[in-house]
C-alpha positions in Angstrom: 0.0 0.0 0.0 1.4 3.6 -0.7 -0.5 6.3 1.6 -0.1 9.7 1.0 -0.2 12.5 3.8 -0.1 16.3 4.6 2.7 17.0 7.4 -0.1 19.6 8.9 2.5 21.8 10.5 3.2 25.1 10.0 6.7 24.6 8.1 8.6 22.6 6.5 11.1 22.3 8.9 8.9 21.9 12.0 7.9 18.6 10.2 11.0 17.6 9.4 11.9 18.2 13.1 8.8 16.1 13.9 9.3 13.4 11.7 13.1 13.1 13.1 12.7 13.1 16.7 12.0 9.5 18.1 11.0 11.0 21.0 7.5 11.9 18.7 6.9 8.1 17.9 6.4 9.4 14.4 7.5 8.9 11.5 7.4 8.0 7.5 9.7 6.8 4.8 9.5 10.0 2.4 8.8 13.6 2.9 8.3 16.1 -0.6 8.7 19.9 0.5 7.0 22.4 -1.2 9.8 23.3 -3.4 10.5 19.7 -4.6 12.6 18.7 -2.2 12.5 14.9 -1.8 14.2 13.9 2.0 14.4 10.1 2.2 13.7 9.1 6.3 13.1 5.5 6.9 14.4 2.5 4.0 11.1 1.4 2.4 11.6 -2.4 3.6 11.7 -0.8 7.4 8.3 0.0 9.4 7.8 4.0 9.4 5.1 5.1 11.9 3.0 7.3 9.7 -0.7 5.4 9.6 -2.0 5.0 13.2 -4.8 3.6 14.8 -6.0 2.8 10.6 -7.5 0.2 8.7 -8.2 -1.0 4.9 -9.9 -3.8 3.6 -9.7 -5.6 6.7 -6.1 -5.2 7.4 -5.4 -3.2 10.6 -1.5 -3.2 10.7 -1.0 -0.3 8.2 2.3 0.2 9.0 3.5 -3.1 8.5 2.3 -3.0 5.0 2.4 0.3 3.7 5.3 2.8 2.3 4.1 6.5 3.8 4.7 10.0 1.6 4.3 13.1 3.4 3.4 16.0 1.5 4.8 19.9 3.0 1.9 21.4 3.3 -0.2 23.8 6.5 -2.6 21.4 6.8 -6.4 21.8 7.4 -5.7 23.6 10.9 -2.9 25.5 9.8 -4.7 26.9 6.5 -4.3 24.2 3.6 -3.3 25.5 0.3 -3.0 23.9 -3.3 -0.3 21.8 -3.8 2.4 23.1 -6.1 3.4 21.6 -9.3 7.0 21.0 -8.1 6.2 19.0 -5.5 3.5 17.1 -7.1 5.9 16.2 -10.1 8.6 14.6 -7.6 5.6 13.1 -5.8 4.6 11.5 -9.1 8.5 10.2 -10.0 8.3 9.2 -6.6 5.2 7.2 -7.0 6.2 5.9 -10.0 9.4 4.1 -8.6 8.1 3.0 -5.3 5.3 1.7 -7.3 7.7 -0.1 -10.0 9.6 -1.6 -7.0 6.9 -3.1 -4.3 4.1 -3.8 -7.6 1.5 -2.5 -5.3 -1.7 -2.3 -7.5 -3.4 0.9 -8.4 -6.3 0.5 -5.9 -4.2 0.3 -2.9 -2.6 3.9 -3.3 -4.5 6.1 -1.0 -5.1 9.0 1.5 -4.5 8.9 5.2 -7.9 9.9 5.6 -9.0 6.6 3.2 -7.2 4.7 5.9 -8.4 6.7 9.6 -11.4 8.8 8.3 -12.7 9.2 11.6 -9.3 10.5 12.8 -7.8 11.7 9.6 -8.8 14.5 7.0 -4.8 14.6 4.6 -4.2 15.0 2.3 -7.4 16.9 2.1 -9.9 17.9 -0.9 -7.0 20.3 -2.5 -4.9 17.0 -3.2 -5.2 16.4 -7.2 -5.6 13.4 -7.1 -7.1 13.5 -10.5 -3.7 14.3 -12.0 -1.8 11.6 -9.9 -4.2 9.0 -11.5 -3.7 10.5 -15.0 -0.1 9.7 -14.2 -0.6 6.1 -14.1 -1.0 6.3 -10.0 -3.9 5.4 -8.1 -7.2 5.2 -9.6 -9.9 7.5 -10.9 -13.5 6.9 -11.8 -15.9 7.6 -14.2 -19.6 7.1 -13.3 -21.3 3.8 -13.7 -24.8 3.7 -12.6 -25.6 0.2 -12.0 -24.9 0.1 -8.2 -25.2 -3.5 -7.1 -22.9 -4.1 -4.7 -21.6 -0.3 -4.5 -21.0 -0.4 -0.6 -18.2 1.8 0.6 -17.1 -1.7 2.9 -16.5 -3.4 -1.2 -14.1 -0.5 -1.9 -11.9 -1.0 1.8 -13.4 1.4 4.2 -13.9 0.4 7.8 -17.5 1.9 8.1 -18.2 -0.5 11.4 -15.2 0.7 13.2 -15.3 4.4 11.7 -18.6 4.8 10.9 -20.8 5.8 7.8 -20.6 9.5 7.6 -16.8 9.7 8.3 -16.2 6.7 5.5 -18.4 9.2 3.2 -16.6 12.5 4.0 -12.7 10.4 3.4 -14.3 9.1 0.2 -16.1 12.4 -0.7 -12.5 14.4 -0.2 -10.8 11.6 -2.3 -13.1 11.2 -5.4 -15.9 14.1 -5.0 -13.7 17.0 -3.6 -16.2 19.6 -4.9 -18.9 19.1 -2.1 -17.6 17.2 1.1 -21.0 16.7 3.5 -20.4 13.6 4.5 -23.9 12.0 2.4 -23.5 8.9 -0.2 -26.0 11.1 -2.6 -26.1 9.2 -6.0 -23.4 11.0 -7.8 -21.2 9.4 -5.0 -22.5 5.7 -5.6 -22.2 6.3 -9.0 -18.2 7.1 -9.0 -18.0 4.5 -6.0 -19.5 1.7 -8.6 -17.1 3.1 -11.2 -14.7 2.6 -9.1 -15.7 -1.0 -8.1 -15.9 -1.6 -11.7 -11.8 -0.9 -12.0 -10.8 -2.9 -9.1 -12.8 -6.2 -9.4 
């Protein structure tokens, strides 16, 4: 799994302190500043602490199974902003090689908040991740109105432990970023059976 973040802090550096400083219990294998700048923290075949309390299709140990990116950027509490072209074409390169290495399949690269939606909201609804799935990462729908079976539970989310609306609002902010309310209205099914459509 590849999970991409937002370091939510007010600077660059303040995350890279973070992120540093085992004292935090905190941690992840790459972090892409604003600029570009790629800083490489823990070996990919090593355990990086960036998921949490999380869980995907069942699995519960995120960070035994997943490679985490964190993006520079202020976060939701610190005033999120759009990330810059820059640092999304070294995510993608990233992506790309991390990707090429592990063979982790397109459905299983995601947000933190796909992962811990009841905790998480990063990389938030500015995160184009449109353009990382025109890249060749992670996947994108396109609407398919036959929703038999379309249950956000099919597509990974742990609506049990998390619950419905926070499943929505993480799925909303992935795949319907231009209204987040946390309701699976049927423009919602619709991309979540697309999506199902791609995966199975």
């Amino acid at each position: 799994m590849l999970l991409l973040h937002y370091t939510g802090m007010p600077s660059a550096q303040d995350a890279l302190d973070r992120l540093c400083d085992s004292a935090a219990e905190v941690s992840a294998h790459y972090m892409i500043d604003e600029d570009g700048a790629l800083y490489a923290l823990v070996d990919e075949e090593r355990r990086a602490w960036h998921a949490g309390v999380s869980c995907w299709a069942g699995q519960r140990d995120i960070n035994g199974c997943s490679i985490g990116v964190e993006l520079v950027n202020p976060g939701h509490e610190f005033g999120c902003r759009a990330f810059p072209d820059g640092q999304m074409e070294v995510l993608v390169k990233l992506c790309r090689e991390i990707l090429t290495r592990h063979s982790i399949p397109s459905q299983r690269v995601l947000a933190h908040s796909d992962v811990a939606p009841a905790r998480k909201e990063d990389p938030g609804e500015l995160f184009d991740w449109a353009a990382l799935a025109a890249a060749g990462i992670g996947v994108w729908p396109a609407q398919n109105h036959d929703l038999a079976g379309a249950s956000l539970e099919a597509l990974g989310y742990d609506v049990v432990g998390a619950g419905e609306a926070a499943c929505a609002t993480a799925f909303q902010r992935h795949w319907r970023p231009g209204r987040i309310d946390g309701v699976m209205d049927d423009e919602c099914l619709a991309l979540l059976a697309g999506l199902l459509d791609q995966i199975t």
